[in-house]
C-alpha positions in Angstrom: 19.2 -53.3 24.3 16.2 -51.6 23.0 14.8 -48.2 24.0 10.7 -47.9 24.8 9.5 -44.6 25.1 7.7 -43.4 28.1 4.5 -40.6 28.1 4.6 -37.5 29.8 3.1 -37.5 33.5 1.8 -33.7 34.3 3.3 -32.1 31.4 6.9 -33.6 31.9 8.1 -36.1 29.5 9.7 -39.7 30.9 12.0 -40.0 28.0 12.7 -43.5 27.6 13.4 -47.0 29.6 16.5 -49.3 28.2 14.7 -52.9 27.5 17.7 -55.7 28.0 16.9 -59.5 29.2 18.0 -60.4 32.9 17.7 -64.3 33.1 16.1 -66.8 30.8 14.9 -70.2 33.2 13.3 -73.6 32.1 9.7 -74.0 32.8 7.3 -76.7 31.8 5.2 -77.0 28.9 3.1 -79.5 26.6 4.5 -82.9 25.8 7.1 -82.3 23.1 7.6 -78.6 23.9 9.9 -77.0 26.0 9.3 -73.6 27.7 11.6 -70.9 28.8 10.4 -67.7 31.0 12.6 -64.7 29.7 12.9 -62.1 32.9 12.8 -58.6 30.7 14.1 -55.8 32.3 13.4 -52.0 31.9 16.4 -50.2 32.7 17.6 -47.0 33.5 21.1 -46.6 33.3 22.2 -49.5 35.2 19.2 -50.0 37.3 16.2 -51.9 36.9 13.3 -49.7 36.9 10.7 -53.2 36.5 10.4 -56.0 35.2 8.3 -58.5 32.8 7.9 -62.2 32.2 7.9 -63.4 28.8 6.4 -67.0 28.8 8.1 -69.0 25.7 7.8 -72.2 24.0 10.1 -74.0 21.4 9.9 -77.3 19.3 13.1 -79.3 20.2 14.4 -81.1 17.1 15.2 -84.5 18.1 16.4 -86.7 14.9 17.6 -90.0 16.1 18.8 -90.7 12.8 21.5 -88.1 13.3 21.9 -89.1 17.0 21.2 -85.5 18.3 18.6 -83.4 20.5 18.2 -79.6 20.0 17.2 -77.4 22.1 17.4 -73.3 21.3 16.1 -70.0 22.3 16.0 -67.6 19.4 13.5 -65.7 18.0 12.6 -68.0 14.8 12.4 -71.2 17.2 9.7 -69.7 19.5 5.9 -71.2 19.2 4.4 -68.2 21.3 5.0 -65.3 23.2 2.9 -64.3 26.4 4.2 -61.3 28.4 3.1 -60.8 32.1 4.0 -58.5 34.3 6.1 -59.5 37.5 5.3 -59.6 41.0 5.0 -55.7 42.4 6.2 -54.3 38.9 3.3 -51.8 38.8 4.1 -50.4 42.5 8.1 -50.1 41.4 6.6 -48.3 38.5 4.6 -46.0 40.4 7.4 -45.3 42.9 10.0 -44.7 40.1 7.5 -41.8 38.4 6.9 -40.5 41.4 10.5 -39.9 42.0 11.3 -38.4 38.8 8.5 -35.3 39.7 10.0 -32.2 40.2 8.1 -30.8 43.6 5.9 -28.5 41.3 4.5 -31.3 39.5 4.0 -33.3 42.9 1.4 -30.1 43.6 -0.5 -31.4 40.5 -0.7 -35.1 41.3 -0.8 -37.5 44.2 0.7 -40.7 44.7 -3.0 -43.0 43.9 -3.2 -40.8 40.6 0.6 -42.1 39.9 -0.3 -45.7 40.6 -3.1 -45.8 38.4 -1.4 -44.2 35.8 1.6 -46.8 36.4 -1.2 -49.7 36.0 -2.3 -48.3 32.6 1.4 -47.6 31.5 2.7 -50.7 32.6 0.1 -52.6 29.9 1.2 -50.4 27.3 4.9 -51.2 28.3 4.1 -54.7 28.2 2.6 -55.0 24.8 5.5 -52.2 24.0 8.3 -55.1 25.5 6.6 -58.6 23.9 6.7 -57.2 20.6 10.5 -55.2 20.9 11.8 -59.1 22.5 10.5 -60.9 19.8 11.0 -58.4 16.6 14.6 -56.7 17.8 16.2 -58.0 21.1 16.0 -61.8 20.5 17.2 -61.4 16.4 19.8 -59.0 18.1 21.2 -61.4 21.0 20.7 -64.4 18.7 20.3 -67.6 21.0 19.7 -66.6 24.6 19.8 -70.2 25.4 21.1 -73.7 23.7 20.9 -77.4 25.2 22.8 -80.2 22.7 22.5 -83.6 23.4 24.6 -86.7 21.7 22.9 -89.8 21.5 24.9 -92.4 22.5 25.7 -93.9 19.1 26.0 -97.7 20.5 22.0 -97.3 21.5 19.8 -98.1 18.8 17.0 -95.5 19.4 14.1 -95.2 17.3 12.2 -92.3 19.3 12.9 -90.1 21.8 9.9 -88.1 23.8 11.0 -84.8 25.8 9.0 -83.3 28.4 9.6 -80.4 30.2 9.1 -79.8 34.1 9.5 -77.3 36.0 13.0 -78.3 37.2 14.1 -80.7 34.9 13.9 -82.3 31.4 12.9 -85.4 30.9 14.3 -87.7 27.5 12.9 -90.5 27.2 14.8 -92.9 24.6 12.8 -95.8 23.0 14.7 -98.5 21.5 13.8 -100.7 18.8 14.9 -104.1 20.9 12.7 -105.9 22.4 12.5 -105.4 25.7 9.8 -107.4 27.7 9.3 -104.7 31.0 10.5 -100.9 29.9 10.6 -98.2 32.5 7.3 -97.5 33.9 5.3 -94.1 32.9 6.2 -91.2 35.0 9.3 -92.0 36.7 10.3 -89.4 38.9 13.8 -89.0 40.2 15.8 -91.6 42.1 16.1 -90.4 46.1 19.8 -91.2 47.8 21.8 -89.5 44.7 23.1 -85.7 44.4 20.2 -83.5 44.0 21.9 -81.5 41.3 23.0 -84.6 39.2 21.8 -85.8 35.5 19.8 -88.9 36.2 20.1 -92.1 34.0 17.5 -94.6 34.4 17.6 -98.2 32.4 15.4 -100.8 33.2 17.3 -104.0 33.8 15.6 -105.3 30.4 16.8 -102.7 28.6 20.4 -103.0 29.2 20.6 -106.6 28.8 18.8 -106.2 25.3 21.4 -103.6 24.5 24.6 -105.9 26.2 23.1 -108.7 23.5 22.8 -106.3 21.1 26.4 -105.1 21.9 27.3 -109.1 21.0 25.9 -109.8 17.9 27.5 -106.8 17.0 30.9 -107.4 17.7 31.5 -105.2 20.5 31.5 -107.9 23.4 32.7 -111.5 22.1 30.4 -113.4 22.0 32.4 -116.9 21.9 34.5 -118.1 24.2 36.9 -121.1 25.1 36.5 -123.6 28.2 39.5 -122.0 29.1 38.0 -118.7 30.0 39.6 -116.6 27.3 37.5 -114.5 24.5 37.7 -116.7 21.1 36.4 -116.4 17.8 36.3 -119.9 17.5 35.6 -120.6 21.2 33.2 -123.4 21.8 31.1 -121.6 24.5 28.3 -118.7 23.0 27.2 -116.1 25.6 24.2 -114.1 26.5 22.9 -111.9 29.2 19.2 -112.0 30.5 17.3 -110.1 33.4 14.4 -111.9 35.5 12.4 -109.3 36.8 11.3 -108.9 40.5 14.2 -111.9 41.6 16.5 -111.0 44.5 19.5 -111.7 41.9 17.9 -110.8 38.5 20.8 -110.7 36.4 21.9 -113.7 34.4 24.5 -115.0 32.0 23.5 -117.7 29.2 25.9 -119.9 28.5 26.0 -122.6 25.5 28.1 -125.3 24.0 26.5 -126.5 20.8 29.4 -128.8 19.3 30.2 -132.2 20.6 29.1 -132.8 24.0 26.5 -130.1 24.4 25.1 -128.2 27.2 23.3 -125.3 28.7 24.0 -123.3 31.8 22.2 -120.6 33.2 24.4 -118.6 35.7 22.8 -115.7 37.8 23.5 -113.2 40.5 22.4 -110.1 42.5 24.3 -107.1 40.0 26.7 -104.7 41.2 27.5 -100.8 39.0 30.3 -99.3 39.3 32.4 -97.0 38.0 36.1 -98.5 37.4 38.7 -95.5 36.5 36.9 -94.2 33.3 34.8 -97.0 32.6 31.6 -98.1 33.6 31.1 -102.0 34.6 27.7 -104.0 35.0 28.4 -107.5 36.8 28.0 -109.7 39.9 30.4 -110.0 42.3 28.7 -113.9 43.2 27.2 -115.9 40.5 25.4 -119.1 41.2 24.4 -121.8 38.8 20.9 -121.0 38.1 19.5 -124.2 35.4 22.2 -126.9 33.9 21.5 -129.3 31.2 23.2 -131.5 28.9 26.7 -133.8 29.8 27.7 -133.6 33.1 31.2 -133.7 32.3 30.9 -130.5 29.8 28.9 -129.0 32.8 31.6 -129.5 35.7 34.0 -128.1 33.0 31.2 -125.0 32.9 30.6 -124.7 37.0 34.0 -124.1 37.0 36.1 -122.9 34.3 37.3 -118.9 34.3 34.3 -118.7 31.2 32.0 -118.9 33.7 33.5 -117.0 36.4 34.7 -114.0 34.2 31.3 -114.3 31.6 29.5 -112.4 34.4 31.5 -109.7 34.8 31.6 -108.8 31.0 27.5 -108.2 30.3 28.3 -104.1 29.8 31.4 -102.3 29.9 30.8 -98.8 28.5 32.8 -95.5 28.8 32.4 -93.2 32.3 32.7 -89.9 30.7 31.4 -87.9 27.5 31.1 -84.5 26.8 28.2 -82.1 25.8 27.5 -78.4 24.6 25.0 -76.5 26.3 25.1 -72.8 26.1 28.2 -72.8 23.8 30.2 -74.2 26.0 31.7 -77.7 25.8 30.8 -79.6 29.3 32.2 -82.8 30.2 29.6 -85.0 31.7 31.6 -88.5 33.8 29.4 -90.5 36.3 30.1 -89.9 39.5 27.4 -92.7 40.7 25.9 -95.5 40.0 23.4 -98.2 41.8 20.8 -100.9 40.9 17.1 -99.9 42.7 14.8 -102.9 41.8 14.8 -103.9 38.7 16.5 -100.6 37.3 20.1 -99.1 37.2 20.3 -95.4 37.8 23.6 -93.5 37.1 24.3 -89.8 38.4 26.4 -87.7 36.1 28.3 -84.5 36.8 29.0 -81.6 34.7 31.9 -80.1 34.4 33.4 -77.7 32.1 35.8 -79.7 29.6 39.5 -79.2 30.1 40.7 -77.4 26.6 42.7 -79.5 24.7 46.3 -78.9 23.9 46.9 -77.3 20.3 48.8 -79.7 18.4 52.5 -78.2 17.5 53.1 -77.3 13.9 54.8 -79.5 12.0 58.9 -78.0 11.1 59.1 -77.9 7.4 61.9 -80.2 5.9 
């Protein structure tokens, strides 16, 4: 804490008022910033005599490249500084000098003289506070408040736009794929879902562009045999696809380009769901959407186990990460998951992180 010096009222000195910070909360600010109100308190002893609002704003730094999002409150991150004073601070003021009057001194003064000396001492104490915060108090505390995020490393991301409101933060990830219909502008929160959760939305063309990206880059398999079992050298190659606005939007591309060739289009209404720790995009009733080529590679198609299964295998991705915010390692694990339109929205929980067990020392031979 820092000590601000108080005048004398009727020839008896104040001494001093201990300046510490009560809370720090997210508010909003301009695109790309994020603001924090810093609640100042002016303390004697233990209790708070008033208290002032210190309006802040920070740069994140977001560097997809490194697959991380930083924000911190410390004195070398802020942008500005506005002090205020809060609601009824000046008449707390007033009624604070008041009380520490001896009864001769109350001869001298009245109570309105006291109140408008407490206005005109509260501005001095609130240039006195902005300045102490930002020099001292914020240097001395270090970072009164820290938000890390990990990108998830299997989405390509080539931007990512915060915004701050004044409840929540907003990322907004933009991916390199193309994507024909992204998330409209604006999107406000999902209704139906946990009013404290972290909100996911995807539009259903972004996560099939990333499922197809997750094939040609080895993490789904992308051939398959008539049999219904992954293969290297299988003769059947597999896509996903979304048709916007269709009752069952979600489709699986299926191809046999070697012999007797065909084409099959397979397409259902999706389903999300969490399944132990893992997270599963399908259809739990596909239909044949568009055949061509032999009809005898296409009854094999209709109703092999490639077919069947290829549905269910468009995203599998893990339930549950973890994040540091405030110092503190947080596990974050979806606790919800649903398709609205052409969208999937996932609610995640936090949860402090389990510590892990310290691995024994080895015995010496």
């Amino acid at each position: 804490t820092v000590a601000i010096p108080l005048p004398s009222v009727a020839g008896m000195s104040l001494g001093s008022l201990r300046l510490g910070v009560d809370r720090v909360n997210v508010q909003s600010a301009p695109a790309g910033e994020v603001g924090f109100r810093i609640v100042v308190g002016l303390r004697e002893g233990k209790k708070t005599v008033f208290t002032i609002d210190l309006d802040a704003r920070v740069r994140p730094k977001i560097d997809p490249s490194a697959g991380s999002v930083v924000v911190a409150l410390a004195g070398k991150d802020i942008l500005s500084l506005e002090p205020s004073l809060s609601d009824g601070s000046e008449t707390k003021l007033a009624d604070w000098i008041w009380r520490q009057l001896p009864d001769a001194a109350r001869m001298l003064i009245d109570k309105r003289q006291i109140a408008e000396l407490a206005s005109g001492m509260s501005d001095q104490l609130l240039r006195q506070a902005g300045t102490a915060v930002k020099k001292n108090l914020l240097d001395e505390l270090g970072e009164l408040a820290r938000f890390e995020f990990d990108l998830p490393p299997e989405v390509p991301i080539q931007r990512v736009v915060l915004t701050a409101g004044e409840r929540h933060l907003e990322l907004d990830l933009i991916t390199p794929l193309a994507v024909e219909r992204p998330l409209a502008a604006g999107h406000p929160r999902i209704a139906g879902l946990h009013p404290n959760s972290v909100q996911v939305r995807i539009s259903g063309d972004a996560a099939v562009a990333l499922a197809n990206h997750a094939i040609r880059s080895g993490k789904i398999p992308e051939r398959w045999t008539l049999e219904g079992e992954p293969d290297p050298k299988g003769e059947v190659l597999v896509a996903a696809g979304w048709a916007n606005e269709a009752r069952d939007p979600l489709e699986i591309h299926l191809w046999k380009l070697v012999e007797d060739c065909a084409y099959v289009v397979l397409r259902g209404t999706p389903t999300l769901q969490v399944t132990g720790t893992q997270l599963e995009l399908g259809v739990a009733q596909a239909k044949v959407e568009d055949v061509q080529g032999s009809f005898k590679i296409r009854a094999g198609l209709f109703f092999s186990r490639a077919a069947r299964r290829g549905i269910s295998l468009v995203q599998q991705t893990a339930a549950t990460t973890e994040v540091e915010l405030g110092g503190s390692t947080m596990q974050v694990s979806v606790h919800d998951a649903k398709v609205v339109g052409d969208e999937l929205v996932l609610g995640l929980r936090l949860t402090k992180a389990k510590a892990k067990p310290k691995s024994k020392p080895k015995p010496k031979p």
